[in-house]
Legacy VTK file of the C-alpha trace (Angstrom):
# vtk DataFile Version 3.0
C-alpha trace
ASCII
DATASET POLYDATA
POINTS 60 float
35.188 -54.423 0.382
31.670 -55.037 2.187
28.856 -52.232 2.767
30.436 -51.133 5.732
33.378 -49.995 3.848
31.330 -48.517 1.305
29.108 -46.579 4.445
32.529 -44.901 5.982
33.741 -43.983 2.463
30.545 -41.980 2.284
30.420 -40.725 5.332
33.885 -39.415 4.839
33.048 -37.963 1.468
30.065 -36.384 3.095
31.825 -34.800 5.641
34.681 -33.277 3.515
31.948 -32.065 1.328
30.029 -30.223 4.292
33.406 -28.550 5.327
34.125 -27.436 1.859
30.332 -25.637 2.120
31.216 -24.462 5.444
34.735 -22.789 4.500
32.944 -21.461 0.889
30.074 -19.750 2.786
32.445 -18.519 5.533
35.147 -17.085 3.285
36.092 -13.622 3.356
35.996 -13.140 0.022
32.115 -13.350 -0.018
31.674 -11.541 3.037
30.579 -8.530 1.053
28.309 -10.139 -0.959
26.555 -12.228 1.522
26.305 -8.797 3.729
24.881 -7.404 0.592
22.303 -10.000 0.281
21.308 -9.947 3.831
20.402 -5.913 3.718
18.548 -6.926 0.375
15.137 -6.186 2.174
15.864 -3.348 3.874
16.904 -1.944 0.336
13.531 -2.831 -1.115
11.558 -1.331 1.743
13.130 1.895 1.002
12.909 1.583 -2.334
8.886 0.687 -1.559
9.190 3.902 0.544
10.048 6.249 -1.463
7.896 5.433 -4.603
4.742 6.095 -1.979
5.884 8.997 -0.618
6.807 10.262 -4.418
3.023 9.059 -5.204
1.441 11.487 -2.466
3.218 14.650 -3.351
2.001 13.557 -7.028
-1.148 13.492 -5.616
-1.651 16.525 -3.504
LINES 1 61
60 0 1 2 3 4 5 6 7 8 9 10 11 12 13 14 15 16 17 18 19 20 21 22 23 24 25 26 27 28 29 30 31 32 33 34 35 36 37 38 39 40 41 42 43 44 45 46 47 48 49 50 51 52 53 54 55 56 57 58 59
């Protein structure tokens, strides 16, 4: 067993690892969450909304 050998083993192992990411990320099973996660901001902006707008009509 030379380098090369050792090279393709980890190139394979690489590989197999970066479709095992791939098929975790794209599962259906996290769909939900990863939607979830993606509308995070928006949430937050409304969130920031509404405490200003509660703030005026504390003010006026």
């Amino acid at each position: 067993m030379d380098i090369n050998d050792v090279r393709g083993l980890g190139t394979i192992f690489a590989l197999i690892a970066f479709l095992g990411i791939i098929a975790w990320a794209y599962s259906s099973s996290r769909k939900t969450r990863f939607e979830d996660d993606a509308d995070m901001i928006f949430k937050d902006e409304q969130i920031a909304q509404r405490t200003s707008d509660a703030e005026r009509e504390k003010n006026d």
